[in-house]
C-alpha angles and dihedrals in degrees: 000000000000130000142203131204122206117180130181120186147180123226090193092046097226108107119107131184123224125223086246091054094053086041086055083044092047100051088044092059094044091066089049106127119253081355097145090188141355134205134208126208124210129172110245121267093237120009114246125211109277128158089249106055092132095063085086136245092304128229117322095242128353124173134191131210133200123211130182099237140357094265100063091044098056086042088063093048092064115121111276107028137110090283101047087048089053085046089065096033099272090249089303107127092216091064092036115107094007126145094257120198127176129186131182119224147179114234129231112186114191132191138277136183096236121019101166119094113229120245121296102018109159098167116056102185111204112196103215116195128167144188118216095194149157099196114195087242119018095189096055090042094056093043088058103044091046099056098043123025097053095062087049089053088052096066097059108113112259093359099165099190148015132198136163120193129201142179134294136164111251136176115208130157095214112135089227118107121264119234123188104208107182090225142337134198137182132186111204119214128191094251142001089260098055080046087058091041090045090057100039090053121095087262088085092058089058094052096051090050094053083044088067088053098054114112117258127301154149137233099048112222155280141227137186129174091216111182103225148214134199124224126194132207125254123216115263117237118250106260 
């Protein structure tokens, strides 16, 4: 499955986006063509404790869209549909004038004991991290990532979701600006506050002590609590 990464951010820090303007985005990616779900990205209410506070407040909105194949995602990416016009703000003044960044990525979606949220969860928290890269050897640095973080993930208690995204080429016509992140990852929890218990458990020791292994790289990481929404495709009128 392939994945698109849309961010908008703010340099000043002082944008915020508003519940009606995810519901008019929302409504926007749903109509994406071949998009089989969207998520959107806010930054949290109120910040909860994580290892990683001083990586900043994050980008004001992110989503991210799933397509099928490679194919349907670069066709929504031509010049003049839903995403180019995202790309620019879509005519709503809290995207408009931000710093916008898309990636493609495949997408590597790993295990987990219990995927299901329990009733009544209204705050999905997805944890968002990226590496910006280069590695010395990407080959060597994915191979060892991908062996060994995601079954230590794993382990984190009520961890919903795992995913590890790494590069592809792609072509797209969208005004925003590429980035070529070597890999990104995110683990989703039922709340803000799992997200908080998650990273303040043992689990986080083991982690670190797998990071000193990685082969060697450069760019450090990243890491944002986002609260998320999902957004489902509708399905598209008969011409």
């Amino acid at each position: 499955m392939i994945s698109l990464f849309m961010t908008f951010s703010d340099p000043a820090g002082e944008r915020r986006i508003h519940p009606d303007e995810v519901v008019a985005v929302a409504e926007l990616v749903g109509s994406i063509p071949d998009m089989t779900e969207g998520l959107l990205f806010t930054p949290l209410e109120q910040s909860v404790d994580h290892p990683y506070r001083d990586d900043g407040s994050g980008p004001v909105f992110a989503f991210q869209l799933r397509f099928p194949d490679l194919l349907a995602c670069e066709a929504a990416m031509d010049r003049g549909g839903i995403l180019a016009g995202l790309a620019t703000g879509a005519g709503l003044a809290i995207l408009t004038g931000l710093d916008v960044t898309h990636q493609v990525m495949l997408t590597r979606a790993f295990p987990v004991d219990v995927a299901e949220h329990p009733a009544g969860t209204t705050t999905p928290c997805s944890y968002l991290v990226h590496y910006p890269g280069p590695a010395e050897d990407m080959n060597a640095w994915n191979l060892h990532y991908l062996e060994h973080h995601p079954s230590i993930m794993r382990t984190f208690p009520d961890v919903r979701q795992i995913e590890i995204y790494t590069r592809i080429d792609w072509v797209d016509r969208l005004p925003s600006r590429r980035v070529e992140h070597m890999q990104r990852n995110k683990l989703v929890f039922d709340s803000p506050q799992a997200l908080a218990h998650a990273l303040g458990s043992d689990v986080i020791k083991r982690m670190r002590a797998d990071f000193v292994q990685f082969p060697p790289f450069a760019g450090g990481n990243k890491h944002f609590p986002m609260l998320t929404r999902v957004v489902r495709s509708r399905p598209q009128r008969a011409a």
